[in-house]
N, C-alpha and C positions, 0 to 999 in steps of 0.2 A: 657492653657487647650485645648485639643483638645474634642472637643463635638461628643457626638456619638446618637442624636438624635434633631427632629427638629419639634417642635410644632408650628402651625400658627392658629392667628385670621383669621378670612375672610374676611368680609368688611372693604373697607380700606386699607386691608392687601396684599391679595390675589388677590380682584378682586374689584371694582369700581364700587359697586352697588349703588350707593347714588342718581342719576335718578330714579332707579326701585322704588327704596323704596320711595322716596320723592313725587311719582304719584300714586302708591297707596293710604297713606296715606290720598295724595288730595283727590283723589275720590272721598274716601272713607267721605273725611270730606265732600265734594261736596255734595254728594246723603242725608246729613241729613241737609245740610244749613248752615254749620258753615264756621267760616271765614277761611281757606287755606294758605298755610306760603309759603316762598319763597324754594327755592331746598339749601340753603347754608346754612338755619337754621337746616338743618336738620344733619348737621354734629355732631352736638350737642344734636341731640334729641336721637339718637339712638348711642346704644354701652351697653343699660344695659338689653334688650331683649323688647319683643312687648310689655309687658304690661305697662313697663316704658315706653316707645314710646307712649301709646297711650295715659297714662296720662298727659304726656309734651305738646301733640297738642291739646288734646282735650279742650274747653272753663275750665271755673273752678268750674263751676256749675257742672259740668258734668265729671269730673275729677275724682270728689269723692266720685260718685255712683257706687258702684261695680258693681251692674249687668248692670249697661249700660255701666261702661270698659270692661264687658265680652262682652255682643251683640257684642260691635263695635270691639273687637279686634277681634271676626270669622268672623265680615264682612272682616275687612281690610286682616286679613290671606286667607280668598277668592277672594280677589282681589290682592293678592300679589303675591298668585300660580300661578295666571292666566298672570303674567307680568314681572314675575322676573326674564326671559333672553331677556326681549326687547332692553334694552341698556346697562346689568352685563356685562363685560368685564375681564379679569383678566390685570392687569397694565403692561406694559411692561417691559419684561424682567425678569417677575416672572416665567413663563414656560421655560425660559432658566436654570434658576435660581434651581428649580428643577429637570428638567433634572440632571444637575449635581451633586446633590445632592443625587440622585436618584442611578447616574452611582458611586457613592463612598460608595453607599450600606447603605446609613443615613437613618435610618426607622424615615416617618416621620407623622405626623397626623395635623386633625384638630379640635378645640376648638373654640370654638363661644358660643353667646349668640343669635344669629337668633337660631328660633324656626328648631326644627330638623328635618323636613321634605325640608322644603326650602333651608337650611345646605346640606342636601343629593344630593336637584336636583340640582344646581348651581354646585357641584364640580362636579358631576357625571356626568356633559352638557359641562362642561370647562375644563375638566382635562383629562390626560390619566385616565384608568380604574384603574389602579395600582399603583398612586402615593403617595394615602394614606394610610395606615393601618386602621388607624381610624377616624372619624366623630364624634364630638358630638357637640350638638346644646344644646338650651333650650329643655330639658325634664324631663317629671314627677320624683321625687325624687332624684335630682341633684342638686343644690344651680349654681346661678347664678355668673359668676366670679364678682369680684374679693375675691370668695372664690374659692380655690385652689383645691377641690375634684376631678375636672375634670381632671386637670392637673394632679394632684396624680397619678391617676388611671391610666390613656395613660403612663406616666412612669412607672409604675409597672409592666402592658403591654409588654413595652418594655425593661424591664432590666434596667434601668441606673436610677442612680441619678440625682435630682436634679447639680450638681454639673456638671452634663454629656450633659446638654439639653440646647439648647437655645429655649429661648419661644419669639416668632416676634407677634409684633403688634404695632397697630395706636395711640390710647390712655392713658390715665391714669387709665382704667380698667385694660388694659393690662398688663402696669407695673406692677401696683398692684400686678395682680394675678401671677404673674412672681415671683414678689420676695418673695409673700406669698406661692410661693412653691418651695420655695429653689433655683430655676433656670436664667441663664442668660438672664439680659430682654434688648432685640434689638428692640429698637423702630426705625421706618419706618416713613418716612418724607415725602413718596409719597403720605399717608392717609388722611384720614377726620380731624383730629387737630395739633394743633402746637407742632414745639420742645421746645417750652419753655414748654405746660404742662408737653409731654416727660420727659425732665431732672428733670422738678418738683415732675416729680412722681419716680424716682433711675433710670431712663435709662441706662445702662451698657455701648448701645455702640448705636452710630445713624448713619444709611444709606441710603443716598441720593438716590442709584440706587439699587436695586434687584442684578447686579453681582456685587458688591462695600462688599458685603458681604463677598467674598475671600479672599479680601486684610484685612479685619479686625477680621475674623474667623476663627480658624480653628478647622476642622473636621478630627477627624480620619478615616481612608478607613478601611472599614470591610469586 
């Protein structure tokens, strides 16, 4: 199959924000007294968007009070605005990786479950201007992956099938939402969890390195 289109997760994926977010979150736990988790649990806390995030850290008392997951998640998204290029990175070899993808004409986008404003600035802080067409993050009237709406729509977008797309990501959301919308799902070993979940969840195809991606894909030039 040659693919004519290229959808990415972020974190994990993309870029290596698992510091930013793991000291937020602290702070944020910090400023009301609660107890603070190490930065490697947090590989595991997040991937299903903030509000799950906040429910995973927060005690369990407190877990299950909606308006105080609401409070604390605008504290933590005000403290995450304010932090979220202090140590994001993009992984190495993903900007090369695009580049070329880019010079073979592959219209490509991003899909996430970070909230969409934080989605915007991180690619728009670490990215040429022009590398993606589109952005979508967690926002109003959108389902969270691994329902596939998101995914739909950026193929529709773009013209192609499921059949035509590889969708890259860290997780077993990822997969998921990959194979819940028809597309090839390349999961990435440089991310936040393991290739055992990877394959546990239908991994298509798994890459060690950002250009390891050519030798096991191919893209048709448009």
């Amino acid at each position: 199959m040659n693919y004519e289109a290229a959808i990415f997760d972020l974190d994990g994926t993309l870029v290596n924000s698992l510091d930013d977010l793991a000291d937020s979150a602290n702070a944020t736990l910090h400023a009301h007294g609660f107890p603070t988790h190490e930065v490697e649990a947090y590989r595991y806390f997040v991937g299903n968007g903030s509000r799950k995030l906040i429910e995973r850290i927060l005690p369990e008392e407190h877990a299950t009070d909606t308006a105080f997951v609401e409070q604390f998640m605008s504290e933590y998204k005000d403290c995450y605005a304010r932090n979220l290029l202090q140590k994001t990175k993009p992984y190495d070899g993903i900007l090369k990786m695009l580049e070329e993808l880019q010079r073979r004409g592959i219209p490509m986008a991003v899909c996430t479950n970070k909230h969409q404003s934080a989605a915007e600035t991180i690619v728009e802080a670490l990215f040429p201007h022009d590398t993606f067409l589109e952005i979508i993050g967690d926002q109003e009237g959108l389902p969270r992956k691994p329902d596939p709406q998101k995914v739909l729509r950026i193929m529709k977008n773009f013209g192609v099938t499921g059949e035509q797309t590889a969708y890259f990501g860290d997780t077993s959301v990822d997969m998921d939402t990959a194979r819940n919308a028809g597309a090839s799902a390349i999961g990435v070993l440089w991310g936040f969890r393991s290739r055992e979940e990877l394959v546990a969840h239908g991994a298509d195809i798994l890459l060690t390195h950002p250009m390891k991606l050519f030798e096991k894909v191919t893209f048709a030039e448009r």
